[in-house]
C-alpha positions in Angstrom: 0.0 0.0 0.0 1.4 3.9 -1.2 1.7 5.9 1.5 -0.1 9.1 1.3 2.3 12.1 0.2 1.6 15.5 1.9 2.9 18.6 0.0 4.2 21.7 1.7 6.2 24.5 1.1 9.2 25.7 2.9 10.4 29.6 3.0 14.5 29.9 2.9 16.9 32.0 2.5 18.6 32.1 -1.2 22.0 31.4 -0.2 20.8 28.8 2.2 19.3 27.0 -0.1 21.6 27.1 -2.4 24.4 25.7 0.2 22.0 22.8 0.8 21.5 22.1 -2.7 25.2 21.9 -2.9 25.3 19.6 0.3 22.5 16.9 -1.2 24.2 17.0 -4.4 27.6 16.0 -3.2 25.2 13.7 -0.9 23.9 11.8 -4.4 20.2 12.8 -3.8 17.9 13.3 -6.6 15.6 16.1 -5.3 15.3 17.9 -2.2 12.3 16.2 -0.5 14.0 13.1 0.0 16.7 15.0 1.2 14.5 17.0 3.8 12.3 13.7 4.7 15.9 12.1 5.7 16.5 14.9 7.8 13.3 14.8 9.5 13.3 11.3 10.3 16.8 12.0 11.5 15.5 14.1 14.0 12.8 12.4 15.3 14.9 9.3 16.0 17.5 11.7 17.7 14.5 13.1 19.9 13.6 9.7 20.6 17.2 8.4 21.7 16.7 11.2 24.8 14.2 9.3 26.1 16.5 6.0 28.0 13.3 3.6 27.6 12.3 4.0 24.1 13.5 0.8 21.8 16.6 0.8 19.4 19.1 -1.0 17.2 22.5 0.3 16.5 26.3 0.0 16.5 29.6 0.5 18.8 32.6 0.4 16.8 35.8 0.3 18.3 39.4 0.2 18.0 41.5 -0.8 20.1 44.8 -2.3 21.1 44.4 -5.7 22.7 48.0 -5.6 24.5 46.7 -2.9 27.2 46.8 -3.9 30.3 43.5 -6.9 30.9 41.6 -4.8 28.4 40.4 -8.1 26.5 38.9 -10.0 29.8 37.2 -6.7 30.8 35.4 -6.4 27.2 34.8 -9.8 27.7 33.3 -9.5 31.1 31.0 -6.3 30.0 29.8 -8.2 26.6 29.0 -11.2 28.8 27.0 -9.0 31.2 25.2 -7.6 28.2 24.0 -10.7 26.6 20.3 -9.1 26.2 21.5 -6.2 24.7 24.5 -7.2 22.3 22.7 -9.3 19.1 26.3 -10.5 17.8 29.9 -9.4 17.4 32.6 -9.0 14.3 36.6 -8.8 15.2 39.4 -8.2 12.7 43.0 -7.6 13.2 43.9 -4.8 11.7 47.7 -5.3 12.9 49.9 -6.9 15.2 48.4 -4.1 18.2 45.6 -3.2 16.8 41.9 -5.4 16.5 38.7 -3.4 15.2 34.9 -4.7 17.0 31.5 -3.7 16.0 29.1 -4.9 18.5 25.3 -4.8 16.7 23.1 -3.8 19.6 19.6 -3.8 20.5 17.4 -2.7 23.2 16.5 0.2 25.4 18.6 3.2 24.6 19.7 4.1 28.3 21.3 0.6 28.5 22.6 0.6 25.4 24.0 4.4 25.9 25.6 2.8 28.9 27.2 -0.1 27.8 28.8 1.9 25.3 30.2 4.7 27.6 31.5 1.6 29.8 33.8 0.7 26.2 34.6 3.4 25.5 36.0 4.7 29.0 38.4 1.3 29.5 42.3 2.0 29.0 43.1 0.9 25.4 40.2 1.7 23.5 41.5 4.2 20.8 38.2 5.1 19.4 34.5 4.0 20.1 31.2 5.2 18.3 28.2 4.3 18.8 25.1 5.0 16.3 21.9 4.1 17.3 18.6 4.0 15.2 15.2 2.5 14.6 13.5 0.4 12.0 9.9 3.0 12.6 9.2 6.0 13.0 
């Protein structure tokens, strides 16, 4: 079933608009509406992250290096006392120091938030990021 489309019109500066023109261009979009819908939902699902019970799905990334101090068994130990929340795990070596995990995450967003600032605090991670979103509006 189409969704129903609702048209309205927006009132911007000329040199504004042209800038974001620029911006969705370089971005590969077609037209500005799909441009503008993207950043609407983007919004909304930031507005919702605030809130630490709603539902989401996302991503920590990290990179780190695995010879620090007991920085493995502590991942370990948090992963394994986020079983609800961690869905699965990739690993890759990137060198002899250096290993790069994604952790694919689901759940409520406070527990997930927390989770990730637990990584990403521990002695040896380089860099961590988490993005979270959700599959509805």
């Amino acid at each position: 079933m189409t969704e129903k489309i609702t048209r309205f019109g927006v009132s911007i500066e000329p040199d504004l608009l042209k800038k974001f023109d620029k911006q969705i261009r370089k971005k590969g979009y077609t037209n500005r509406s799909e441009a503008i819908r993207d950043i609407i939902r983007k919004e909304i699902i930031a507005e919702r992250q605030t809130n630490p019970e709603e539902k989401a799905i996302g991503t920590l990334t990290m990179v780190y290096d695995h010879h620090t101090g007991s920085l493995t068994e502590r991942l370990l130990a948090l992963q394994h006392d986020h079983t609800s929340e961690i869905l699965t795990t990739t690993h890759i070596h990137i060198d002899h120091n250096n290993c790069l995990e994604v952790l694919i995450l689901q759940g409520k967003t406070g527990r997930i938030q927390k989770l990730a600032d637990q990584i990403k605090s521990l002695k040896g991670i380089k860099h961590g990021e988490l993005v979270m979103t959700k599959s509805s509006l």
